[in-house]
Each structure stands twice: as C-alpha cells, then as structure tokens.
C-alpha positions as CSV (number, residue, x, y, z in Angstrom):
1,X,-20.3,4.7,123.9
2,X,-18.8,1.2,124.9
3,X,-15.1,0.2,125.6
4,X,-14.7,-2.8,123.4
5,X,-11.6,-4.6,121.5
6,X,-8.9,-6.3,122.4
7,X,-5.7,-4.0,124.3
8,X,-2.4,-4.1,122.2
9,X,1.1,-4.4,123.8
10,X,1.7,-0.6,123.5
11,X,-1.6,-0.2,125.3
12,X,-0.6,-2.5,128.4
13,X,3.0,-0.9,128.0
14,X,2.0,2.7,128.3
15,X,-0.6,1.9,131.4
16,X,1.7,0.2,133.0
17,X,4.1,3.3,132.8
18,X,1.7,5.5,133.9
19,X,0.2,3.5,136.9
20,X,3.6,2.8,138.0
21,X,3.9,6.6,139.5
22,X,0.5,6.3,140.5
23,X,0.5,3.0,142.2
24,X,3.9,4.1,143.9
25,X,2.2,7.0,145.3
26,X,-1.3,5.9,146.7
27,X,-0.5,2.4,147.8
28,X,-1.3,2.0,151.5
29,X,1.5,2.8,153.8
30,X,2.2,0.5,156.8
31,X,-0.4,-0.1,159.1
32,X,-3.3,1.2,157.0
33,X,-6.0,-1.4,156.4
34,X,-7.6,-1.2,152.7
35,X,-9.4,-4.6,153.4
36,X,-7.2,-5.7,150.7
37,X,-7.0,-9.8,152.0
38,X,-2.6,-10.1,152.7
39,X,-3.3,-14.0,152.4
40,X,-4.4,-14.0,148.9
41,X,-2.7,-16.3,145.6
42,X,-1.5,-12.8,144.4
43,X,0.7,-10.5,146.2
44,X,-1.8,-7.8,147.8
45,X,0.4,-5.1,146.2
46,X,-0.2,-6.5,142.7
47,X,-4.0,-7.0,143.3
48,X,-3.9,-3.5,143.9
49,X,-2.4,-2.5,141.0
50,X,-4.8,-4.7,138.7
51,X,-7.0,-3.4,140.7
52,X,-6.4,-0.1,140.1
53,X,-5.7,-1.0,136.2
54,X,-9.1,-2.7,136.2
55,X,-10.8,0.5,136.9
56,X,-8.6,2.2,133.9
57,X,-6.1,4.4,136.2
58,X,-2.9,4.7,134.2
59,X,-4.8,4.5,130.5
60,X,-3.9,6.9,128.1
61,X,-7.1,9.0,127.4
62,X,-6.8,8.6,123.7
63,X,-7.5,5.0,124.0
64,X,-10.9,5.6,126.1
65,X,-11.9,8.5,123.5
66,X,-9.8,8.3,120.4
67,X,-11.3,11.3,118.9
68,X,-12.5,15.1,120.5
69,X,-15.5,14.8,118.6
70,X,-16.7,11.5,120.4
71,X,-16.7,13.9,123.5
72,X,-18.0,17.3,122.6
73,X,-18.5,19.9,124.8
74,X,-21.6,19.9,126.8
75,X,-22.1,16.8,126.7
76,X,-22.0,13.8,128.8
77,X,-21.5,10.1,127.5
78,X,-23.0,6.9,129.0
79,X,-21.1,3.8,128.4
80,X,-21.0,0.1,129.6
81,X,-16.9,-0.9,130.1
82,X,-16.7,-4.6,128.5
83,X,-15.4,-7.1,131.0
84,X,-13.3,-8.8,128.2
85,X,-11.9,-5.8,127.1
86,X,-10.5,-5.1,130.9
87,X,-9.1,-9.1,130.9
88,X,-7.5,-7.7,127.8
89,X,-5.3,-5.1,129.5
90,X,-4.8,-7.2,132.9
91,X,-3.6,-10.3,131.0
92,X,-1.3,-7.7,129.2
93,X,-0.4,-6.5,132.1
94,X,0.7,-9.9,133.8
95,X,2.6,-10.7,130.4
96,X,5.0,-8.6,130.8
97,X,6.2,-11.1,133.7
98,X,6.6,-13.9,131.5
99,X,9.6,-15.0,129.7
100,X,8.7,-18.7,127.8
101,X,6.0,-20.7,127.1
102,X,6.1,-22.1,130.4
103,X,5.2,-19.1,132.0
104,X,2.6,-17.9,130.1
105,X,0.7,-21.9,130.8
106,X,1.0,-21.5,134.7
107,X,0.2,-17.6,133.7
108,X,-3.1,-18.8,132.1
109,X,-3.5,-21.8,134.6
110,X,-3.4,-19.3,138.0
111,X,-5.6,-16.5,135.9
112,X,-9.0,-17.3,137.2
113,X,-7.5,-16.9,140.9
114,X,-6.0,-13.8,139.9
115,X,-9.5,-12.5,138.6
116,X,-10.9,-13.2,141.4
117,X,-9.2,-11.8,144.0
118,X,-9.0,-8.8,141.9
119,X,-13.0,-8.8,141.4
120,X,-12.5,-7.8,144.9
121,X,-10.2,-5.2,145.1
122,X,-11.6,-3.4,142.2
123,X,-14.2,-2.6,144.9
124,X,-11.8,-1.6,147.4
125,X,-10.1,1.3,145.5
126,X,-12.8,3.6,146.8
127,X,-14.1,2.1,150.4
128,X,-16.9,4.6,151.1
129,X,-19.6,3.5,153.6
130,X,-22.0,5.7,151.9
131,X,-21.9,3.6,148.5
132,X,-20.6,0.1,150.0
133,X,-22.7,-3.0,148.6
134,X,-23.0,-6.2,151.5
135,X,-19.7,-7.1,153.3
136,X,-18.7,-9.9,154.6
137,X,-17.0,-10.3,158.4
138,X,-13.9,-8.1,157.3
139,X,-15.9,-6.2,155.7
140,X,-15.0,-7.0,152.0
141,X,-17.7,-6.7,149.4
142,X,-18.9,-10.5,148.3
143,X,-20.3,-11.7,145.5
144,X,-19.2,-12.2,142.4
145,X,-18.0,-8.4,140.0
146,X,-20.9,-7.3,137.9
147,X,-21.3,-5.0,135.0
148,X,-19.2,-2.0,135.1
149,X,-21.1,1.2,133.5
150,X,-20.6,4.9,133.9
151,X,-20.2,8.0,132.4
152,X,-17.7,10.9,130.8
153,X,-19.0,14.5,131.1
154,X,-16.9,17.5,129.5
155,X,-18.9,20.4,130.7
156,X,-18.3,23.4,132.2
157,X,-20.0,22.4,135.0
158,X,-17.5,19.7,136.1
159,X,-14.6,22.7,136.3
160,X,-17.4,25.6,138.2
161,X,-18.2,22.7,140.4
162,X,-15.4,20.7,141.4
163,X,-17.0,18.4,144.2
164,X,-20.0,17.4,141.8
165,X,-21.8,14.4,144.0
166,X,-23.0,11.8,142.0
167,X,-25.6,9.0,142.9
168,X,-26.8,5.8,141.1
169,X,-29.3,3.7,142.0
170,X,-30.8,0.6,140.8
171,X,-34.4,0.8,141.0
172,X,-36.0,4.3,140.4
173,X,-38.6,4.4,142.9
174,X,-37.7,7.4,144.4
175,X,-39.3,11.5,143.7
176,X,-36.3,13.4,141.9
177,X,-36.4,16.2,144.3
178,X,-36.5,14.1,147.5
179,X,-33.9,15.0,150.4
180,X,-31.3,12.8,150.1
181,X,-28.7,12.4,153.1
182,X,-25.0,12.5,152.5
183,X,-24.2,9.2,153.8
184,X,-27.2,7.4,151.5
185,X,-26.6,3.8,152.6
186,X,-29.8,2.7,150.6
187,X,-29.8,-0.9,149.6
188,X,-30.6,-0.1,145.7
189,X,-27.5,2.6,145.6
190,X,-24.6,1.5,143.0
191,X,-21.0,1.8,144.1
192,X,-19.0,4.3,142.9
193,X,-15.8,2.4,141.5
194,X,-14.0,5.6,140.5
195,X,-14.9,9.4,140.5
196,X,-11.9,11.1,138.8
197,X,-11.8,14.6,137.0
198,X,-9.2,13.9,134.1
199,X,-9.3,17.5,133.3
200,X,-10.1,20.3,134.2
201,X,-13.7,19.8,132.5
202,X,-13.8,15.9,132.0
203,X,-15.0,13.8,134.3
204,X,-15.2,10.1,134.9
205,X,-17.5,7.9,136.8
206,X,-17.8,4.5,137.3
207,X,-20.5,2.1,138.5
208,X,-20.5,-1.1,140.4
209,X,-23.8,-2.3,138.2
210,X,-26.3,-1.0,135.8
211,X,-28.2,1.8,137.4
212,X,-31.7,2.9,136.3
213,X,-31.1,6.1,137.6
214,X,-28.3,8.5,138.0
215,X,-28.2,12.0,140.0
216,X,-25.8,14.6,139.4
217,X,-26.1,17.6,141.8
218,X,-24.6,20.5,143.4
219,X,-22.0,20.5,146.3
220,X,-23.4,20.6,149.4
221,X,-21.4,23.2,150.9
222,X,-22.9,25.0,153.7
223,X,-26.5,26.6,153.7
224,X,-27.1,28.1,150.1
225,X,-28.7,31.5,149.2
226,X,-30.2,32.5,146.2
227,X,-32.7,33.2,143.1
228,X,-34.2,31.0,140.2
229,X,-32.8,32.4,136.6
230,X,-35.3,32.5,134.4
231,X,-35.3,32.6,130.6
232,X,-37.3,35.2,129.2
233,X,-37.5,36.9,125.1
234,X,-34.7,38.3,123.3
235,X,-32.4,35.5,124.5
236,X,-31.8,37.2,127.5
237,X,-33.3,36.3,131.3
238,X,-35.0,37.3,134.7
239,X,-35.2,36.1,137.9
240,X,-37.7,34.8,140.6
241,X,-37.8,33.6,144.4
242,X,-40.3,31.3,145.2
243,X,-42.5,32.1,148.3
244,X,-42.4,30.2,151.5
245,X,-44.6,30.8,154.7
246,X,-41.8,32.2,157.3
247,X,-44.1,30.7,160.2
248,X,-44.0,26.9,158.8
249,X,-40.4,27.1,157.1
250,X,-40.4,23.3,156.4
251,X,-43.8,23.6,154.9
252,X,-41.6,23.8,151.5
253,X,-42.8,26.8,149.0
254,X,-46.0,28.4,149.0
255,X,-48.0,26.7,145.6
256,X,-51.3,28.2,143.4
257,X,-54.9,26.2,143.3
258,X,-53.2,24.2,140.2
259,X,-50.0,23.0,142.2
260,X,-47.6,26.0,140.7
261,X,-44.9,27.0,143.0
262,X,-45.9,30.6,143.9
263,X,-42.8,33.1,142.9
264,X,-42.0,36.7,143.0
265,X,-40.1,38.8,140.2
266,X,-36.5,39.5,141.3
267,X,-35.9,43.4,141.1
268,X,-32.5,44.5,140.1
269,X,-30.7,47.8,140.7
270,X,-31.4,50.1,137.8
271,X,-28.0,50.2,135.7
272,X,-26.7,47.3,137.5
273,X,-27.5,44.0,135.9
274,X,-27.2,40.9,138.0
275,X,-27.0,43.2,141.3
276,X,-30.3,42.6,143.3
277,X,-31.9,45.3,144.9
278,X,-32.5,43.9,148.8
279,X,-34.7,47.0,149.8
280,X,-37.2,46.4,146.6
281,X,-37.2,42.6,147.3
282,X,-38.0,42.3,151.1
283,X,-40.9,44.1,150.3
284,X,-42.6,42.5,147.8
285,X,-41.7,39.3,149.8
286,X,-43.6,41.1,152.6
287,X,-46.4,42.2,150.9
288,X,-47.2,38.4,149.1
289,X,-49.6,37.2,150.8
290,X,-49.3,33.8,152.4
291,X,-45.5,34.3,153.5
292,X,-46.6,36.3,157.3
293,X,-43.5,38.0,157.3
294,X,-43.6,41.3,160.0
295,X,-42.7,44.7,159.6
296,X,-39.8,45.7,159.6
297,X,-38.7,42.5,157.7
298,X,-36.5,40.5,160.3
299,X,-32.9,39.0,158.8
300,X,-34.2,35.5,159.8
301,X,-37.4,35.7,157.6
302,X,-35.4,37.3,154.9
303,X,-32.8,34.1,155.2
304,X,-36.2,31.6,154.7
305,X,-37.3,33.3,151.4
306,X,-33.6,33.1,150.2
307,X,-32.6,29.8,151.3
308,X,-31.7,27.4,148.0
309,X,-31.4,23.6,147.8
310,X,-28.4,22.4,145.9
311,X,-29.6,22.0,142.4
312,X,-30.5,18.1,141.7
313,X,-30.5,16.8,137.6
314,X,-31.9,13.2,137.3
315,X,-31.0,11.2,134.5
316,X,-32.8,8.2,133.4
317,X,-36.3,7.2,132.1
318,X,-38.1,4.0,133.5
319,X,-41.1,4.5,130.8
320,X,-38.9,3.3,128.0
321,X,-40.0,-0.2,127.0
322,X,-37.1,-2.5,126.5
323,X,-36.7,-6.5,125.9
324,X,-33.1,-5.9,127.8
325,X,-31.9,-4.3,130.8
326,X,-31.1,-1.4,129.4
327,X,-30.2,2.4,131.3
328,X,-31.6,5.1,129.1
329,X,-30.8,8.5,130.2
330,X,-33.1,11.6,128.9
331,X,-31.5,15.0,129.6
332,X,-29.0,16.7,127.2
333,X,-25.8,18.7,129.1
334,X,-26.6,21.6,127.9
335,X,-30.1,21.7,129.6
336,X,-28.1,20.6,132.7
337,X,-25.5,24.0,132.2
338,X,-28.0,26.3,132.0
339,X,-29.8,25.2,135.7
340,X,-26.8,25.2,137.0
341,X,-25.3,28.7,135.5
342,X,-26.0,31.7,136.4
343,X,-27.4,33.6,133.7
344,X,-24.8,36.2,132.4
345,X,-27.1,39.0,131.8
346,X,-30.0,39.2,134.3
347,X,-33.3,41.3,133.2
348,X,-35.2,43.1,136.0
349,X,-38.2,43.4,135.8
C-alpha cells in the first residue's frame, strides 16, 4: 500500500481540527526540552505541529485506508508514505494562514526553510535513545529526512498485546532468534517516527528509512513461563516443553544428532482441557535424559524447564533479487496469530 495523491482542502481542514486538540494537549509545557531548536524561521510551536502533521497525527483514517477491505483482518500492510503527498497536507496546512496572493509568494518563498526545520522535528516527536540515528551537539538528529515507510496491522494480536515492541533494521545480518537488549542502540536500527494503536486492533508504525528487516515480538514483561502449542489432526492441538540441562541453564535447549530441539509431550488433566497436570510433567522432565534434574524435582529446576522467551516474528527476505531497494516481507498475520495465541482447545496426549 502507498500513500500517494495530492491532499484536498477538506483533507487539510479536517487534520487540522483534529490535531488542534491533540497538539494542545501534548505540546511541551515550560521548561521541558524536546530538542525542538526555539531560534528557528518558524515558531517552534508550529514546527511541532507540522511536525506532528507530517507524521499523519490528526488524519482522518478514511483518508489513510479508504476502504475495510484494503485492511482485513489478520493482516498487516507494508507501505512507503510519499514525501510529496505529506508536502501536500503541510502546504495545506500553512494555507490556511494566507489571505492574498502576496501571502501565498512569501508562503512559497520561506517553504523550503519551513521543510527543513520540520525534517527535524519530525524526528523529535518520539526522542527515544534506543532508536535515535547520529546527533549533533544538542543532540538533534542531522542529516537530511529520508524515506518514510511502515506498516498497519489489524490483528488480534495488537488488542491481546498492547505493548507489542517493534524493531527495524537496515541491514539483516543478524540470527532471528538472537537476544536482543531493550535499549538496542545498533547503528543499522531505523527510528521509530510513530508507534500509535488507532484502535483497539490497528496499529501504526512508522520508520525513519527503508528497513530490510522488521521484528514484531512479545512484551517483555517480567520472566515468562510456559509451553509450545502445537498443531496436531482434526484441527485441534497439543503441547510440548522443550528440554534444557538444569546444570548449564544458559546452555539453551537440549537438541537431537540432527540439530532438533529435544521436547516433551505436555500432559493435561483428564476432563480438563488446557489445565496442565504439574505432577505428570515434572516427571517426565525428570526422567528425559540429558536435563539432571534430582529427585524430588526442586521448584528452581522446574522454573528452567518452564522458562519462555518472548515470542520473536521476523519479517523480511534478503534472498529476493531486486534491481531497486526494495523491503519485501514474507510472513502472513495469520501465521503470526496462531504463535502468538494460545490454542483454544489443548489435546493431551
């Protein structure tokens, strides 16, 4: 999907009513520094609401996807935002200032100041030092505004996990499953221009660049326990925990001759679907061989053998030939849902 066309009036008009409240509401109160330069051409309260505009706060949704069907559920929807397109709606914006024809020359004659300055605000409507590109002395992002991609999801997903992170980086050099740290201050990562839930199951992202690779993964909230769903016949599913040695717990899972992660079937109280049965399970951990866990079974080993990683999808594929520097993501959504879902009916076995 790609934002393209020129912005009517009405378009301008209605954003402008809407980021009015907005702007009102989340500009900086006194004192607070948002690296936004006072001294500029532009007032710095203007700059931030182009700013702000820029990054399409205040846009009616219908305008961004005229129709459901463009969005359907499940799905998520890669796009590149055209840079004329956002001219469009600032210069729209800025007309609404103007009166005669002599306003709208000096208008047009101070609008390549008024780009740039807010080239570099856009980038200051989310300061985050774990996705900031290279500062200057102030420590306001320099060089000149790049491509603007991203992505709309409407998923489940975005309303079972509200605090979804998201990553992009530039180069895709990295394995998908590597531990990544919260504050990820890697010189390939993309800035994250906006990260907005427009309802309760949409959400919007935007980058600062073209990223080869994007990851969308679970909240990191706190340690994790857990079991891997599994699908299995009759459309229904099953579970299994794969095996770790309790002695060398940062060994990562136990794997077979051919590289397999080794795993145990979940066992599940008898009448009670998606209720595990602890007893049953701590001792076929115990008896696996490889995992050295003692008899009785000791909470802490018990904890190792349950302990889950926030679930990680990648999107992206860098063996795609291209003549053009072009992102090309892989994965449907609905693949995506059922990782992260827990299966609604659970078969023990």
């Amino acid at each position: 999907m790609e934002l393209t066309g020129s912005v009517s009036m009405q378009a301008s008009a209605d954003a402008i009513t809407n980021l009015a409240s907005i702007t009102l509401e989340r500009l900086p109160s006194a004192g607070v520094e948002d690296k936004v330069d006072p001294s500029g051409v532009v007032p710095a309260d203007i700059v931030r609401f182009l700013a702000r505009l820029r990054l399409l706060e205040g846009v009616p949704f219908s305008y961004l996807v005229p129709d459901a069907a463009l969005l359907p559920l499940e799905t998520i929807r890669f796009f590149y935002v055209d840079r004329n397109w956002l001219d469009a709606l600032v210069q729209g914006a800025l007309s609404a200032g103007t009166v005669n024809s002599a306003d709208r020359a000096k208008l047009a004659e101070l609008y390549p100041i008024v780009r740039s300055e807010v080239d570099v605000a856009e980038r200051l409507v989310r300061m985050k030092d774990a996705d900031a590109p290279a500062v200057d002395a102030e420590g306001r992002p320099i060089g000149a505004a790049g491509p603007i991609t991203g992505f709309l999801m409407r998923s489940g997903i975005v309303s079972g996990w509200p605090n979804l992170h998201v990553r992009a980086y530039s180069t895709d050099t990295r394995p998908d499953d590597q531990t990544i740290p919260d504050m990820d201050t890697s010189p390939d990562r993309l800035r994250l221009l906006r990260m907005e839930r427009l309802a309760p199951a949409v959400l919007l992202v935007l980058f600062d660049g073209v990223p080869a690779v994007v990851h969308v993964e679970e909240p990191r909230s706190g340690i994790q326990f857990g079991v891997r769903v599994k699908a299995t016949t009759g459309g229904r599913a099953g579970a299994v925990l794969s095996l770790r040695d309790v002695t060398h717990p940062n060994a990562g899972p136990l794997e077979t001759a051919g590289g397999q992660q080794r795993t145990v079937k979940v066992p599940f109280r008898k009448g009670a679907p998606g209720v595990v049965n602890l007893h049953a399970l701590a001792e076929s951990l115990r008896t696996a061989s490889g995992t050295n866990m003692t008899t009785p079974v000791t909470s802490d080993q018990f904890a190792i053998e349950l302990l889950r990683f926030p679930i990680r999808e990648v999107f992206g594929d860098t063996s795609v030939e291209a003549d053009y520097d072009a992102f090309v993501p892989t994965l449907q959504a609905v693949a995506m849902v059922e990782k992260f879902s827990l299966a609604q009916h659970v078969l023990g076995i």
